[in-house]
N, C-alpha and C positions, 0 to 999 in steps of 0.2 A: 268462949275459949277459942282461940286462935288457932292455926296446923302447928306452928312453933312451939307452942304449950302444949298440945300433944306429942308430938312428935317428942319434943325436947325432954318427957315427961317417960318415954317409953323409946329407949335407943333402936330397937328391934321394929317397931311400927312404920317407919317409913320406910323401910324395906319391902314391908311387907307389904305396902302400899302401892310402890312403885312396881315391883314384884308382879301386882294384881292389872297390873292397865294392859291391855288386850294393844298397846303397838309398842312396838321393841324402844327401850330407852337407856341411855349408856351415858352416864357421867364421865368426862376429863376434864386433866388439867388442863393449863394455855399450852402444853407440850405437847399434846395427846394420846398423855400415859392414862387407862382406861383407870378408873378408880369403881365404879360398881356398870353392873349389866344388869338387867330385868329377865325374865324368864323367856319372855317374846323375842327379844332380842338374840338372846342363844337359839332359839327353836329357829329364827327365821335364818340364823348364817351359817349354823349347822356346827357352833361350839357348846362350850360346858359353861354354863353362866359363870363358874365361879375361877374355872382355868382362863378365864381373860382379864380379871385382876391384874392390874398393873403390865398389859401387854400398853402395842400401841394399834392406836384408833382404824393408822391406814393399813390394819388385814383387811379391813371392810372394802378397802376402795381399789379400783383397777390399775394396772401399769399406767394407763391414759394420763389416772387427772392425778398420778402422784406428782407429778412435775409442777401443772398449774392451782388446779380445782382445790385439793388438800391443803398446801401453804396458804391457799389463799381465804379460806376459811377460818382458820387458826389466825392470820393477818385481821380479819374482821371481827374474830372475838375477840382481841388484845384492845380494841379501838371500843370495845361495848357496843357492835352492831350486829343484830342476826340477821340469819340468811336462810332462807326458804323456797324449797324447789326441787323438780325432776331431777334425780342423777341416777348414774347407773353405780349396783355395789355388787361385790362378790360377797358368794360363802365359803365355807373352810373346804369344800371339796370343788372349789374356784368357779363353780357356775353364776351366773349373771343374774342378775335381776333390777326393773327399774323398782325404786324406790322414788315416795316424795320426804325429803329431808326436810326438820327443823334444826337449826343450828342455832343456840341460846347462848349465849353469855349469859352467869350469873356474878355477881360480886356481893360480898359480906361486905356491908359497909362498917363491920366492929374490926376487922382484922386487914381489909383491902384484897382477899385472897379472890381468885375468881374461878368459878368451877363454868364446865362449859357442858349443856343440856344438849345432848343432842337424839332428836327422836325421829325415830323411822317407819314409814309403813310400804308394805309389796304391794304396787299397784299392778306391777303384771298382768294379774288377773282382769283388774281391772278397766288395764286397755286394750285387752283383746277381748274384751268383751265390747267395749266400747266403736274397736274397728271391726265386731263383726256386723252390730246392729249397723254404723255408718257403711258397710260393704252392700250387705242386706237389703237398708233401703233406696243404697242409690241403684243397685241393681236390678230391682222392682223399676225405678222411675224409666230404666234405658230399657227393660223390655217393655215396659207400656208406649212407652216414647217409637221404639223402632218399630209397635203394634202399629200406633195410629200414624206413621209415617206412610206404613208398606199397607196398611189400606187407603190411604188418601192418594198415592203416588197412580195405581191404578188405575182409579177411575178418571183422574185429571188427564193423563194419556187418553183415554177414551174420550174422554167431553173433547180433549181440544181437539181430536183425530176428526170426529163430527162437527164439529163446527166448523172446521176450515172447509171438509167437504160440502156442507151446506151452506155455505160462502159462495163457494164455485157457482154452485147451481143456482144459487138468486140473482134475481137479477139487480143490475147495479142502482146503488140510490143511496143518498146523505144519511138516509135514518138507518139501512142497513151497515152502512160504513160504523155508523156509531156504535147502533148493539153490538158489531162486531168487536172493534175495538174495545168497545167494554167487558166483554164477557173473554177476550183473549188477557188482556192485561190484570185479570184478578186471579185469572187463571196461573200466569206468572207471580203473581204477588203470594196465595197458596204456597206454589211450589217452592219459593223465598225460604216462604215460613218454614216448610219441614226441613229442609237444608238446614235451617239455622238452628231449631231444635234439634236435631240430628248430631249437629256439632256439638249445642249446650253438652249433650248425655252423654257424648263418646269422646269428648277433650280426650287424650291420651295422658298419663304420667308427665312430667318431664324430662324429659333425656339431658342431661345438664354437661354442656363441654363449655369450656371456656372459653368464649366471643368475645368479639370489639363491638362495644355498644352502639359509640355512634355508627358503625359500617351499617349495622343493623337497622337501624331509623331512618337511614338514606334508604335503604333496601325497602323500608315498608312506604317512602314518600315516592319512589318510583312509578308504582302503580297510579299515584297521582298526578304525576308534574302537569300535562295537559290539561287536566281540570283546571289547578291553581293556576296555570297560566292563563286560562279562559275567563279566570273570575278574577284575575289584578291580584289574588291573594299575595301579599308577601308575606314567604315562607322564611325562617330564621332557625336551623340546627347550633344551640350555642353546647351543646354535648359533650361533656371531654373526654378525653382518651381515655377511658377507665376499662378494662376488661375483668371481665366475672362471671361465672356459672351461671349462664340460661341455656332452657331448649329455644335453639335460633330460629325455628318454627312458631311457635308458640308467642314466642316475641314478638315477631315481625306482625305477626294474627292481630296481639293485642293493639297494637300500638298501629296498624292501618285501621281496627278499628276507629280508637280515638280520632285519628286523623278524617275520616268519613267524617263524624259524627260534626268533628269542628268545622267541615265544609259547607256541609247542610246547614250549621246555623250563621255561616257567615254572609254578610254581603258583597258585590265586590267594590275590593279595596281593602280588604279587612288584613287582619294578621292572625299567622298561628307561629307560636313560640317555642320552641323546646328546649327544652335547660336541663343539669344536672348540679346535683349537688352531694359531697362525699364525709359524712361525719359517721369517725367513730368507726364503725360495724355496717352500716349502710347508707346506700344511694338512693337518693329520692331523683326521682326523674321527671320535672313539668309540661303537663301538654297546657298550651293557654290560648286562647283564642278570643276574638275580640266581638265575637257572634250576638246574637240576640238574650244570652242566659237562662238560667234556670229558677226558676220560681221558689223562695222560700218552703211553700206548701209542698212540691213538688221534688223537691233536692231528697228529701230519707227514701223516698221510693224509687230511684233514678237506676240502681241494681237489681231492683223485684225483676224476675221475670215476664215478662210480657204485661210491665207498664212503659207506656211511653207517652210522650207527650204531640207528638208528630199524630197528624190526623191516619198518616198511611203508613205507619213506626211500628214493628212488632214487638219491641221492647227485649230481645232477646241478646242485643253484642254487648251493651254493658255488665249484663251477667255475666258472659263467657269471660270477658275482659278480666272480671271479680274473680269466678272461678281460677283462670291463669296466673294470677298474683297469687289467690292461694295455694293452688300447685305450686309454687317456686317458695313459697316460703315467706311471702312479703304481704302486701298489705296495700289498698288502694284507697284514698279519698278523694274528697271533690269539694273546691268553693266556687262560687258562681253567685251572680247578680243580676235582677233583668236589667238589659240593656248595655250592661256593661263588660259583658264576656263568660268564659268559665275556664276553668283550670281544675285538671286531671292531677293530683299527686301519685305517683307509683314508686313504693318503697321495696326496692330488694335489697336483702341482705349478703352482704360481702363474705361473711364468715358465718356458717350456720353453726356455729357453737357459742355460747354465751362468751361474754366476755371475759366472765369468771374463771374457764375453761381454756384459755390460751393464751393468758397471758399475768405474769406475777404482779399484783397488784405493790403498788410503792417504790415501782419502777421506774 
């Protein structure tokens, strides 16, 4: 026996059904006159399950997405396609809350009539529970991190204080020249490291004002011009004028990284490319270089922390890099080839609301 032979069999039962499911669910029509509420559904918006009969749907929703978000949902159930996702809803005594929404189209295929399924749960809960653990354990990582910084930073003071003084006092010779040199330049190489861990753990938020992109990538290629000069590199900004909400710090960090990184693997004579490209909701930004590549094997671990492939590489700016995109909201890849170059994709988004959210679809 089927739910429609039950159901169909006992008018009261699927009531009592829907009634019974532990996350709120609210039938309308393609209008969004409410036709039934479940019990959950009242408890979580703070009405009377049966005082919203035949109300409509947007008490639920906030001034924000009555404009875009609401038509534009009702627009997708008219077409037979659901929608599913974070949004934010009120309840009867106007307080907030995120919810994750399912938004159903149903149709009777005996009569053509279409009822629209829409089901809700309070994740609230759920993501501050979520940003407390992620708060938690990044904050364990930056006090261990600034631990084993501020005991290393110490004693490297100390060793190199001694050693230069017992430099002084040897007497001169090729093989002291060398210990020296060696035991000073790892010394700096250490000290690199915890600077560069230091940064991983304490990125700051983004401060987001609205920049001119390309000013900004001249700004991070400054610090290089004598190098690329030194090595034949031709340098190429093909960037277009787009401006968009970055921290202009943070930017300029990431993207001198990349530029580093495509020095070190170039020869000279080589190229580094930067391009932009604008669809939709976001820019994608190319760094490309014509360098030595990256290995197959080697490419999924290229953002671990402290992998690298460089015999003297501490594997730590591609992360920061990673980190930076995901503080802004965006999103980084990478394809590469040995022999044949590599290229940095960096996606930031233009508008950090969905698309669904700002703009009327069938427009």
């Amino acid at each position: 026996m089927d739910l429609l032979q039950i159901t169909g069999s006992s008018p009261t039962l699927l009531h009592e059904l829907l009634s019974a499911l532990p996350q709120a669910v609210v039938l309308t029509d393609l209008e969004g006159r409410i036709l039934f509420a479940n019990r959950m559904a009242a408890t979580l918006t703070g009405y009377d399950a049966d005082g919203l009969k035949d109300r409509e749907l947007s008490i639920f929703f906030t001034r924000e997405d009555l404009g875009y978000l609401y038509p534009n949902l009702f627009y997708l159930a008219r077409r037979h396609l659901p929608f599913e996702g974070e949004v934010m809803l009120k309840r009867k005594n106007e307080t907030r809350f995120f919810a994750f929404l399912y938004f159903t189209p149903c149709s009777d295929s005996a009569d053509g009539r279409t009822v629209v399924s829409v089901s809700f749960q309070d994740i609230d809960r759920q993501k501050n529970l979520e940003k407390v653990l992620r708060e938690t354990h990044f904050e364990d990582l930056v006090q261990v991190a600034n631990g084993i910084a501020h005991e290393l930073r110490n004693p490297l003071v100390g060793i190199g204080g001694f050693v230069n003084r017992i430099y002084k006092v040897c007497p001169a010779g090729e093989e002291i020249e060398r210990y020296y040199s060696y035991i000073i330049n790892n010394i700096k190489r250490i000290d690199n490291l915890v600077k560069k861990v230091d940064l991983l753990v304490s990125l700051p938020k983004p401060d987001l004002t609205q920049e001119k992109i390309s000013g900004l990538i001249e700004e991070a290629v400054d610090t290089y011009r004598e190098r690329i000069a030194s090595k034949q590199i031709e340098f190429i900004n093909k960037v277009r004028e787009e401006i968009f909400l970055v921290d202009k710090n943070l930017f300029i960090k990431a993207f001198s990284i990349l530029i580093e990184n495509a020095l070190d693997a170039l020869s000279p004579g080589g190229k580094i490319v930067i391009d932009s490209e604008t669809r939709e909701n976001q820019c994608r930004i190319e760094v490309t270089d014509t360098g030595t590549g990256i290995s197959a094997e080697n490419l999924p671990h290229i953002f671990n922390p402290f992998f690298s492939t460089k015999p003297d590489g501490s594997g730590i700016d591609l992360a920061v890099v990673k980190r930076i995109m995901e503080g802004h909201g965006g999103r980084l890849g990478v394809q590469s080839e040995v022999g044949q170059g590599t290229k940095f994709c960096l996606f930031f988004p233009l508008e950090r609301r969905r698309l669904i959210r700002i703009s009327l679809f069938g427009e």
